[in-house]
VOGU-3710 file (C-alpha; in Angstrom, 3 decimals, decimal comma):
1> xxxxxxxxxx> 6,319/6,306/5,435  3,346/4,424/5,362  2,186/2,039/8,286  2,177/-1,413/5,870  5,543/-0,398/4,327  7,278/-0,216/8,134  5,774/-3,615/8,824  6,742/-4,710/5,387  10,289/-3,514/5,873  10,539/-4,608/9,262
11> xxxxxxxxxx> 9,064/-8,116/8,071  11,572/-8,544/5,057  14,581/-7,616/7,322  13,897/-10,616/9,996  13,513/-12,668/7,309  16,596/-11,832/5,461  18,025/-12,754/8,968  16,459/-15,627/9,473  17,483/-16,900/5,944  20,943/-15,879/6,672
21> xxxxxxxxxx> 20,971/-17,970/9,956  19,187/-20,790/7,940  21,096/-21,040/4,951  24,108/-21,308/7,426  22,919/-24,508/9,239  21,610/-25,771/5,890  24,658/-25,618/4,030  26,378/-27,559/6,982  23,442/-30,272/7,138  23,396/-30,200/3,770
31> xxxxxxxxxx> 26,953/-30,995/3,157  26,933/-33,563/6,159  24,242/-35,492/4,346  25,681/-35,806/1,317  28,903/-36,812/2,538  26,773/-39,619/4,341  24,925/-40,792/1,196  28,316/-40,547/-0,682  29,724/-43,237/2,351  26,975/-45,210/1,729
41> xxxxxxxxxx> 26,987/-45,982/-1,974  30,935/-46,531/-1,460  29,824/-49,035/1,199  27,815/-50,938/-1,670  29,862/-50,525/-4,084  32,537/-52,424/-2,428  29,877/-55,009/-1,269  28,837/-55,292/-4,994  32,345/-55,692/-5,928  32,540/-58,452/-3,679
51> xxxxxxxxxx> 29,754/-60,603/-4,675  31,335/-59,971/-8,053  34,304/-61,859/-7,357  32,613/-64,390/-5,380  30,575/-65,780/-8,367  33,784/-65,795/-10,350  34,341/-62,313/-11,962  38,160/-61,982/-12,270  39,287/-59,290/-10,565  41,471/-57,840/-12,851
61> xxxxxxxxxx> 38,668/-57,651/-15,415  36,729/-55,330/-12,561  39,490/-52,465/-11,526  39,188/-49,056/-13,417  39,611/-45,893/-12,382  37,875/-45,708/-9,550  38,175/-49,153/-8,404  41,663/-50,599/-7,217  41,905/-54,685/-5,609  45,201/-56,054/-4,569
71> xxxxxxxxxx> 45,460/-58,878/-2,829  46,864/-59,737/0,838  48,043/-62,418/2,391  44,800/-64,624/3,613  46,735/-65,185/7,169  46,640/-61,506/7,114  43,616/-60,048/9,838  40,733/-58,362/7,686  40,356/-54,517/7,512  37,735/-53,258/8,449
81> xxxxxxxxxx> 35,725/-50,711/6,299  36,941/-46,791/6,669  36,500/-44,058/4,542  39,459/-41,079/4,437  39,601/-38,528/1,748  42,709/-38,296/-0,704  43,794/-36,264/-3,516  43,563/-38,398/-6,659  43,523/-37,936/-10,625  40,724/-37,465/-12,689
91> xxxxxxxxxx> 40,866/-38,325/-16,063  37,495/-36,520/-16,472  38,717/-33,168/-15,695  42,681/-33,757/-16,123  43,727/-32,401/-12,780  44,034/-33,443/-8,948  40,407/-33,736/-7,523  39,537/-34,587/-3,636  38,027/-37,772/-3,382  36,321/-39,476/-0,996
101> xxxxxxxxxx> 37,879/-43,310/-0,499  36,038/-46,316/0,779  38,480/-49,580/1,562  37,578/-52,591/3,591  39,246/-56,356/2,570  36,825/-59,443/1,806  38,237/-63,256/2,362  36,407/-64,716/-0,628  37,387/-68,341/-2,252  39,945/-69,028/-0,357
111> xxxxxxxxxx> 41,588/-65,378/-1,343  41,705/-62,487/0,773  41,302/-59,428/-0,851  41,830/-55,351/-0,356  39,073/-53,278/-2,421  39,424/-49,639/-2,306  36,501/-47,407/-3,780  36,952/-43,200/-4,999  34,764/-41,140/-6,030  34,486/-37,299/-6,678
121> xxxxxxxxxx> 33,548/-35,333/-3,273  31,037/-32,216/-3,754  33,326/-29,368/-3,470  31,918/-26,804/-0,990  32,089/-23,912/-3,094  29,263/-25,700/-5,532  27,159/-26,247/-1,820  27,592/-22,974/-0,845  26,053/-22,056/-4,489  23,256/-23,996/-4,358
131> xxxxxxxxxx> 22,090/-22,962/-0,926  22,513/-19,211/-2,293  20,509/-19,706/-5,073  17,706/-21,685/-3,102  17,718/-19,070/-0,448  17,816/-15,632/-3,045  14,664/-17,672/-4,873  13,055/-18,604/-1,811  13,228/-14,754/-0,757  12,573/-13,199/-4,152
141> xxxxxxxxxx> 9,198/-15,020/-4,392  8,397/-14,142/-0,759  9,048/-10,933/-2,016  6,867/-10,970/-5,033  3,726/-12,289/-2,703  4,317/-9,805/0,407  3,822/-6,766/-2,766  0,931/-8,594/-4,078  -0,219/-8,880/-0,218  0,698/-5,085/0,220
151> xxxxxxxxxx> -1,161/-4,172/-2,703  -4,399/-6,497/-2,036  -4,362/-7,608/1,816  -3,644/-3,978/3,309  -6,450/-2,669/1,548  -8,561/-4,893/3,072  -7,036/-4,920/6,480  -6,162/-1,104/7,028  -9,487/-0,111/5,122  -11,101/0,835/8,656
161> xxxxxxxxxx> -8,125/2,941/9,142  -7,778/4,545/6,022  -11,767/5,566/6,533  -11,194/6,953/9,847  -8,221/9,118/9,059  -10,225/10,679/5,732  -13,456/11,244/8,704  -10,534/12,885/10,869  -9,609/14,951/7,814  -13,370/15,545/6,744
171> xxxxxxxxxx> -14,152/16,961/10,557  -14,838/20,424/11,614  -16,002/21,811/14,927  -17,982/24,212/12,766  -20,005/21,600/11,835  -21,192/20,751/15,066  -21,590/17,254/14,195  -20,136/14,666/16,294  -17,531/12,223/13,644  -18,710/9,002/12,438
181> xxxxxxxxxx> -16,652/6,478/12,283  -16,846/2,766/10,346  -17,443/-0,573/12,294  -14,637/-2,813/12,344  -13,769/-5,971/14,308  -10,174/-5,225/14,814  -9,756/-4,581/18,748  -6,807/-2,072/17,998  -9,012/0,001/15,665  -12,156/-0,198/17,875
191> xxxxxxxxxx> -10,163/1,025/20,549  -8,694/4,262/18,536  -12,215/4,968/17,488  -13,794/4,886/20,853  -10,835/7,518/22,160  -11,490/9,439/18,134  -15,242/9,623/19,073  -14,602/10,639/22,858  -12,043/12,993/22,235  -14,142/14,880/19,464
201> xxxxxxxxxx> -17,252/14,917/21,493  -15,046/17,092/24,175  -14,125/19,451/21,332  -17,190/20,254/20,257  -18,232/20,568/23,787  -15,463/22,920/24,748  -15,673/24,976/21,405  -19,492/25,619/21,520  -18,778/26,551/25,225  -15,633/28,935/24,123
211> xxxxxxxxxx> -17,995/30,108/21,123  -20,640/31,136/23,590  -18,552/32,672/25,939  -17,014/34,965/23,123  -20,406/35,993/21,796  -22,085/36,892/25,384  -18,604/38,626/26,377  -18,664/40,550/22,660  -22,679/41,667/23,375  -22,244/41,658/27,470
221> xxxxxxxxxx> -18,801/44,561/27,461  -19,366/45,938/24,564  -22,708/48,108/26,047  -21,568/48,966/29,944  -18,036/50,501/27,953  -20,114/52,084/25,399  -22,077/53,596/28,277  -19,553/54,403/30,066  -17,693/56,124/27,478  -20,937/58,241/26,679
231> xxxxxxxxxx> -21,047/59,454/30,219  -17,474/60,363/30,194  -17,731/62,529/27,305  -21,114/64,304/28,471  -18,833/64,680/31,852  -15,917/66,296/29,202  -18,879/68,914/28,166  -19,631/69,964/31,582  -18,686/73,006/33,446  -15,727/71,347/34,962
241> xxxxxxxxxx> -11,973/72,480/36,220  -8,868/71,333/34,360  -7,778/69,184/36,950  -11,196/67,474/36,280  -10,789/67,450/32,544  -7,670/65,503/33,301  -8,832/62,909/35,063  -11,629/62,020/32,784  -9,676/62,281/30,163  -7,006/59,816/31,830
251> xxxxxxxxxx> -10,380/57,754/32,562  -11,317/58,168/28,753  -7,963/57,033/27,623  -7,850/53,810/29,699  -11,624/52,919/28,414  -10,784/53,247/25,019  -7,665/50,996/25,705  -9,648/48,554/27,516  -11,925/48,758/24,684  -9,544/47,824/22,069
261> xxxxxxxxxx> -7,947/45,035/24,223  -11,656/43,652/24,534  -12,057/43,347/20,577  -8,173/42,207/19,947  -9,134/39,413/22,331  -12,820/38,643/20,633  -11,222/38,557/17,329  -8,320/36,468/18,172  -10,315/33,614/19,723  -12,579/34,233/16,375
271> xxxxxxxxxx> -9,246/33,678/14,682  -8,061/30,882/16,826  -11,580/28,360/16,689  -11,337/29,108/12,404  -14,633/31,524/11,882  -13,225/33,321/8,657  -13,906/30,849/6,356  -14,851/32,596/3,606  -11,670/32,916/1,873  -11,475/34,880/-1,550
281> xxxxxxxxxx> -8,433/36,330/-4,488  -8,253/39,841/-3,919  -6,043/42,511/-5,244  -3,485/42,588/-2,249  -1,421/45,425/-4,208  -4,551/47,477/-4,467  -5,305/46,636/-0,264  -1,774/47,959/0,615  -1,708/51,144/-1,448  -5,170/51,900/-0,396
291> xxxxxxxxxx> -3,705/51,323/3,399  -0,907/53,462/3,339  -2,733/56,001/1,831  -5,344/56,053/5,347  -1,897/56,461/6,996  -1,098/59,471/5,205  -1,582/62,109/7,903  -0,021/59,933/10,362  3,019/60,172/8,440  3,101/63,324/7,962
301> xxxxxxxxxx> 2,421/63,907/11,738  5,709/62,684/12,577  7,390/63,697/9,203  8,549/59,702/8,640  9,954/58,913/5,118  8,055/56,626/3,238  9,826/54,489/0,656  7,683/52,099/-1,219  8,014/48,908/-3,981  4,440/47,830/-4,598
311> xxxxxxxxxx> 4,363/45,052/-7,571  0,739/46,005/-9,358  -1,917/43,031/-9,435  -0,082/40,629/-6,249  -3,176/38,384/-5,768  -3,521/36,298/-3,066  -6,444/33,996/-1,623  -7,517/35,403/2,118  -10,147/36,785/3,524  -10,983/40,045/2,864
321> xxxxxxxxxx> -11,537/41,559/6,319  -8,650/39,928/7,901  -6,203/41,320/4,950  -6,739/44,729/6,160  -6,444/43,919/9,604  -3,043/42,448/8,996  -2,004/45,408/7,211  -3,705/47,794/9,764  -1,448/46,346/12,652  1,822/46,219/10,819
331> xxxxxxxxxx> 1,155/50,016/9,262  0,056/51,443/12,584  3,016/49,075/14,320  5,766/50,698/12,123  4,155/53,853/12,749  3,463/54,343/16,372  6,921/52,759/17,082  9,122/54,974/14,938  10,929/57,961/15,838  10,223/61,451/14,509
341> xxxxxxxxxx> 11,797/62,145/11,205  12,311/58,294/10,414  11,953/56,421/7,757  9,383/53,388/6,687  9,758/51,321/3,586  7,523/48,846/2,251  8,148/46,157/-0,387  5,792/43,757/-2,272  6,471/41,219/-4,502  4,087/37,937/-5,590
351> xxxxxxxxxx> 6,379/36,109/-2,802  6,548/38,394/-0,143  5,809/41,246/1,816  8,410/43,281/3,751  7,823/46,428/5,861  11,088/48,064/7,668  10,939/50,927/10,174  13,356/52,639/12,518  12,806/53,018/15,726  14,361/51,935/18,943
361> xxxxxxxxxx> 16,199/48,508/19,638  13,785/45,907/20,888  14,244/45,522/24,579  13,145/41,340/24,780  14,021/38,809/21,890  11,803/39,433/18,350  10,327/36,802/18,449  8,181/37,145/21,475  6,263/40,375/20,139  3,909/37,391/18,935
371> xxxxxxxxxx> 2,993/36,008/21,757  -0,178/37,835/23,903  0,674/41,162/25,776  4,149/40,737/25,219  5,239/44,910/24,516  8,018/47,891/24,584  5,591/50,416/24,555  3,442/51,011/27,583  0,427/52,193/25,814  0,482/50,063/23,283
381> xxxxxxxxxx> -1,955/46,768/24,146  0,442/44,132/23,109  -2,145/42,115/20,820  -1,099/43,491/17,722  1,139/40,732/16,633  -0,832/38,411/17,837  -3,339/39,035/15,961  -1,022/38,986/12,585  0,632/36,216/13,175  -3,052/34,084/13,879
391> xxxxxxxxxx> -3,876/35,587/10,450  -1,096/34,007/8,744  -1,376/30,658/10,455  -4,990/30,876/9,311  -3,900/31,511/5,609  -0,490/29,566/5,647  2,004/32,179/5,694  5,351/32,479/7,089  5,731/35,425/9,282  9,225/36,738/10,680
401> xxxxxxxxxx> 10,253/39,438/13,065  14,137/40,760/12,467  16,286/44,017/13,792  18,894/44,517/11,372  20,917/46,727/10,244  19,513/49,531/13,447  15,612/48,633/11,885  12,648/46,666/12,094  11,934/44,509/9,829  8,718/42,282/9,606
411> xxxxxxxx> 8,503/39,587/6,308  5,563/37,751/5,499  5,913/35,105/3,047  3,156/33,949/0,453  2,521/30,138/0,063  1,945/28,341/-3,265  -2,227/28,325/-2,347  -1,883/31,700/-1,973
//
């Protein structure tokens, strides 16, 4: 959810409150006050009703509905004015109505009289309406100008925002640029730029610095092991005993491992600070039957069935190179780790690719064969994986490791982009 639609909601919702609390005390002030004003022009009427009779308006020729007079005995002590409400007819609407009632007695020409005042009381339920309907208008047009706000104001206000988050999205530590960021004279968003622009100039800092370290280790090993190597096999062509010939060759084996464990590591940091970039469609069916047949002899070696489902023309959008890594490691995975006389299959669809093996029962949860030198095989290097899954990451596939069913089974999935 956007930013100015939790503050919107967040906004609307302590005002619905606050309307609720408000139309509450309203409708009680409300109703208060017009039972006040309702006393008061009861008050005058009954004054008005007086002055009536004093300048000689026969009282019989004033009482109506709404207005009784009786008189009292003029000995009698005068009442002072009340009000009291009473349940009276109404010829208006033909039922029983509550009415307020306004009575006080005036001693007027020698007379003493008793004047008594109704009129209709404003039922609650029509109060209670009208605060309703003055509270849902009041919040439906504060409604109408917070959208027009959120359309208009945010724009304005979040713009500096909105521009840093498309420079966060447009920077690359490939670039080697450091990220520019707008001027703005909110402190909030000066603040998160200043961190933005510090925290990017230590990126850059630290991946030139782990770029330079991979290039000088790739150039620096690479020539002492490819030295060493050379005098090991001159050593291997030398009048030597077999108990010689062993130990080079144990000295052989361990440089070549070394070796590979040097380039698995070069290429996963390549794979890790983004250098592929240069992504392409290729023929992935074409890759993987062109794969297993460089595996050929390897099968044969250890006289593994091969089963195999290739869908013709699967293309997908990777980089070259790295596709026939990934296949390279799972093919030579399945391989190395399967027992004599087992059994491979391969499936590929546009969706998905799935290779299954036999082979022994993992000895440590599937999952971890991802992580770095994590193994069950003591010559193996333990990079493999890790190297697969970094080139699905990369390329935004799913990648899962299962035993079932006494085999292993390894499924890539495809996304959409690919």
């Amino acid at each position: 959810m956007k930013l100015i639609n939790q503050f919107t909601l967040w906004y609307l919702a302590i005002f619905a409150f606050v309307l609720l609390v408000g139309g509450v005390l309203i409708y009680y002030k409300f109703e208060s006050q017009i039972e006040y004003a309702q006393s008061k022009e009861l008050e005058k009427q009954l004054v008005h009703i007086a002055q009536k009779i004093k300048i000689g308006i026969p009282a019989n020729k004033i009482v109506r509905e709404q207005i009784q007079i009786r008189e009292l005995k003029y000995s009698a002590p005068t009442v002072r004015l009340h009000l009291s409400d009473t349940i009276a007819w109404s010829r208006q609407l033909q039922r029983m109505e509550r009415q307020i009632k306004a009575a006080s007695s005036y001693k007027i020409n020698g007379k003493h009289y008793y004047i008594s005042v109704y009129n209709m009381m404003i039922r609650a339920q029509d109060v209670t309406k009208l605060v309703i309907q003055a509270m849902l208008w009041i919040f439906v047009l504060l409604l109408i100008l917070l959208l027009i706000f959120i359309r208009i104001g945010s724009e304005k206000i979040l713009s500096p925002f909105n521009q840093s988050l498309v420079a966060i999205h447009k920077f690359s530590l490939k670039q080697k640029k450091a990220i520019s960021l707008p001027e703005t004279g909110i402190l909030e968003f000066k603040e998160l730029n200043h961190f933005l622009q510090k925290m990017t100039k230590k990126a850059l800092c630290d991946y030139n610095s782990l770029k330079e370290f991979s290039e000088n280790a790739s150039h620096e090993l690479q020539t002492p092991l490819a030295i060493i190597q050379g005098k090991l096999e001159l050593l291997m062509e030398s009048d030597i005993n077999d108990e010689q010939a062993t130990l080079i060759l144990t000295a052989l084996n361990a440089l070549d491992k070394l070796t590979k464990t040097n380039q698995s590591l070069i290429l996963l940091t390549k794979l890790e600070n983004e250098e592929y970039e240069s992504i392409e469609q290729i023929n992935f069916s074409q890759l993987v039957n062109e794969t297993m047949k460089g595996f050929e002899e390897l099968i044969d070696m250890k006289s593994i069935h091969l089963e195999k489902q290739i869908c013709d023309n699967v293309l997908l959008k990777l980089h070259p190179v790295l596709a026939s890594i990934l296949l390279n490691n799972l093919l030579s995975n399945a391989i190395r780790h399967n027992n004599f006389d087992g059994c491979i299959s391969v499936q590929l669809s546009t969706s998905k690719l799935l290779i299954e093996n036999s082979g022994n029962p993992p000895t440590i949860p599937t999952e971890e064969f991802f992580h770095r030198f994590k193994k069950s095989n003591p010559d193996s290097i333990g990079l493999g994986l890790s190297i697969v899954k970094q080139i699905c990451e990369l390329h935004l596939f799913n990648i899962q490791y299962l035993f079932r069913n006494n085999k292993h089974a390894i499924e890539v999935t495809f996304n959409k982009r690919a």
